[in-house]
C-alpha positions in Angstrom: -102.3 85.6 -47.1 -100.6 82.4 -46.1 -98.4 84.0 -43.8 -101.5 85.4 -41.6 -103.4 82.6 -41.9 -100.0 80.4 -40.2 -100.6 82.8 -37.1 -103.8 80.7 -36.4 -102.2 77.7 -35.8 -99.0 79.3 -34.3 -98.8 78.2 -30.4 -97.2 81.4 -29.6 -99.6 83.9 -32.1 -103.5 82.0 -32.4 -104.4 84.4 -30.0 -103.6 87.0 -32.0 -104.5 85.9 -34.7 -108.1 85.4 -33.2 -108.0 88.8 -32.1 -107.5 90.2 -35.7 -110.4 88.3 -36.8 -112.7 90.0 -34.4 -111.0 93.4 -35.7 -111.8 92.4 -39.1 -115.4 90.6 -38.8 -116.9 90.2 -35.8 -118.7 93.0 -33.2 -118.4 94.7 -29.9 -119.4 91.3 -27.9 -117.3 89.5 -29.2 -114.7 91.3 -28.4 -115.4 91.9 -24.8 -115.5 88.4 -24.7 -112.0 88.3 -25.7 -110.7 90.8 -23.9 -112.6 89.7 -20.9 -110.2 85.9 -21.5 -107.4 87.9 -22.6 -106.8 91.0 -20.6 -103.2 90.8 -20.0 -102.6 89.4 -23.3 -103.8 93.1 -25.0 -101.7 95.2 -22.0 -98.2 92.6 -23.3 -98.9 93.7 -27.0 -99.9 97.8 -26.1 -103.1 97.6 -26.9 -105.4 100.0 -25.0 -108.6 99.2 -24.4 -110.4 101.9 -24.5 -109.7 102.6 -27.8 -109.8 98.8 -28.9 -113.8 99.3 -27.8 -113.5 102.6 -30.2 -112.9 100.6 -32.8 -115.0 98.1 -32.2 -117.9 100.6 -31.7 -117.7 102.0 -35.6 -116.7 98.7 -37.0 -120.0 97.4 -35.1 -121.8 100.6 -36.3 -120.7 99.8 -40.4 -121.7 96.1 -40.2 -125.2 97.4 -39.3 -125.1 100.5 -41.7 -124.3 97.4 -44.2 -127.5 95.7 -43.8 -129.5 95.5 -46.7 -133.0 97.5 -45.4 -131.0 100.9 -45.7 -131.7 101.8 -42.1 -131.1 101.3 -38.4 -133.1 102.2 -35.2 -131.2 104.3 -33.2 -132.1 101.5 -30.6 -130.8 98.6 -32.3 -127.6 101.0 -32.5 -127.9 101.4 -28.9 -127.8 98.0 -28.1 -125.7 96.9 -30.4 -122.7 99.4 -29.7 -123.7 99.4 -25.9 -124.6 103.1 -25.6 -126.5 105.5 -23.8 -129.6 106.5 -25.6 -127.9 110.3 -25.6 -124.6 108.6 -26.9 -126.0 107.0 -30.4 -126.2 110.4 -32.7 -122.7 111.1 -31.5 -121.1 108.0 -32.7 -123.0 108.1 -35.8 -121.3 111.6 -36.3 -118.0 110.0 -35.2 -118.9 107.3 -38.2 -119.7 109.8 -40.9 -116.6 111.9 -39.3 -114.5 109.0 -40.2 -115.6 108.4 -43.6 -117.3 104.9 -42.9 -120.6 105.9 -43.3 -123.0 108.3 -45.8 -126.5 108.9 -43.9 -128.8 110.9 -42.1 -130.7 110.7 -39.0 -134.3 111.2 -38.2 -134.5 112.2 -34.6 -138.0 112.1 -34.7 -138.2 109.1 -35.3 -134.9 107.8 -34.1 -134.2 106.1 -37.4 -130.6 106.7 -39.4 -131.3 106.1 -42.6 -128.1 105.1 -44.7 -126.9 106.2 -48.0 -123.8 104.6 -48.1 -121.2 103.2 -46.0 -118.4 101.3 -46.4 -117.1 97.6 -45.9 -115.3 96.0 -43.5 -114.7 92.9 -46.2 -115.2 92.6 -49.6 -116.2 89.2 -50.2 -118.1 87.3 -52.3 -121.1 88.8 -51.3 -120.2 92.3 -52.1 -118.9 91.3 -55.3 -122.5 90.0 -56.2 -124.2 92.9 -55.0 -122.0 95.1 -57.1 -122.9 92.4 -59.9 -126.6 92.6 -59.7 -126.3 96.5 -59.3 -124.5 96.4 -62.4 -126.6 94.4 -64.1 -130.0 96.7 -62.8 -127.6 99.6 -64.6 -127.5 97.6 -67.8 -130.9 97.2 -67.8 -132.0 100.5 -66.5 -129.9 101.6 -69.4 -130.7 99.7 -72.1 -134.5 99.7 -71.7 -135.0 104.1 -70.7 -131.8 105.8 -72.8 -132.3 105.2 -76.4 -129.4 107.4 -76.9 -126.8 104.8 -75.6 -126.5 101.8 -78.4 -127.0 98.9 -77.0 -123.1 97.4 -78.4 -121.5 100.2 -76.4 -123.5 99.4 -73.4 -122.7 95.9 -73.4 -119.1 96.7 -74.1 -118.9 99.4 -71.1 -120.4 97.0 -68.9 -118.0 94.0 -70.0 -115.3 96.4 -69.4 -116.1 97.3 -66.0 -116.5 93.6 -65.5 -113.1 92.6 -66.3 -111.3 95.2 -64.4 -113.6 94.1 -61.7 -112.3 90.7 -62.0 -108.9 92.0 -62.4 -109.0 93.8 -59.5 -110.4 91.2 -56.9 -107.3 89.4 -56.2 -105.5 93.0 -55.3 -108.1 93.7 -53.1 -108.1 90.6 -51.0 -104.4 91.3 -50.7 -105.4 94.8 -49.2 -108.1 93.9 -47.2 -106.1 91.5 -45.2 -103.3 94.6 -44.7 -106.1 97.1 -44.0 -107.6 95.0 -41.2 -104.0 95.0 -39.7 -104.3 98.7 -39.8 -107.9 98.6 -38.4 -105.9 97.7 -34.9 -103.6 100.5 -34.8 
């Protein structure tokens, strides 16, 4: 949004602005790095830090639930969310509490293995993952289920395509407004 993107070159609001980027894309370090610059500058606009780190902790935890092997070491977790090694299952509770991710962990051998989780953006990359899913479906599809003709398999999936399309521009819009939220 034009008006966002203005903040970043706003004398007065680039620090924000910065600051909603890390909300939005970045992880736990960076951060602390901010907030280690720009202490006072989070106390002027009420944030609390304790519960900016909260945040930072499960947005951290989705970017690496997002990772394209389907798993996480409970150690990377631990490192990457600066934890305890007794602290990791509870946050990954916290995470599936809060709806941002679909897994389950192996205690025995300290793996979470994730089914699902959701994004933080949805970019161009998720919009070619959810392509080349689609396109796996098609063939999947066409080539195992004789029962589905192959027109109104093609014409299912070019639907789903165009609302996709259709739908991309809203959802940049409200992925720009959710990340707002994200702070709160």
């Amino acid at each position: 949004m034009p008006a966002v993107v203005q903040l970043e070159n706003d004398s007065q609001y680039s620090s924000v602005y910065h600051l909603l980027r890390i909300f939005l894309t970045q992880n736990l370090d960076s951060y602390l790095e901010y907030q280690a610059a720009n202490s006072s500058l989070l106390k002027d606009y009420g944030l609390v830090h304790d519960d900016c780190v909260t945040k930072m902790r499960l947005m951290s935890l989705v970017d690496l639930g997002s990772n394209e092997s389907g798993w996480m070491t409970y150690a990377v977790i631990r490192d990457t969310l600066q934890l305890n090694d007794d602290e990791v299952e509870f946050w990954v509770v916290k995470a599936i509490s809060a709806k941002l991710l679909e897994c389950k962990m192996d205690q025995m051998n300290q793996v979470v293995i994730v089914c699902g989780c959701r994004e933080r953006v949805f970019g161009q990359r998720q919009w070619d993952l959810l392509r080349a899913k689609l396109e796996t479906w098609k063939v999947f599809i066409s080539t195992n289920l004789e029962k589905f003709s192959r027109i109104t398999l093609e014409e299912n999936v070019a639907s789903v395509m165009v609302t996709i399309q259709a739908n991309k521009v809203t959802d940049d819009v409200t992925q720009v407004a959710q990340g707002m939220m994200t702070i709160r």
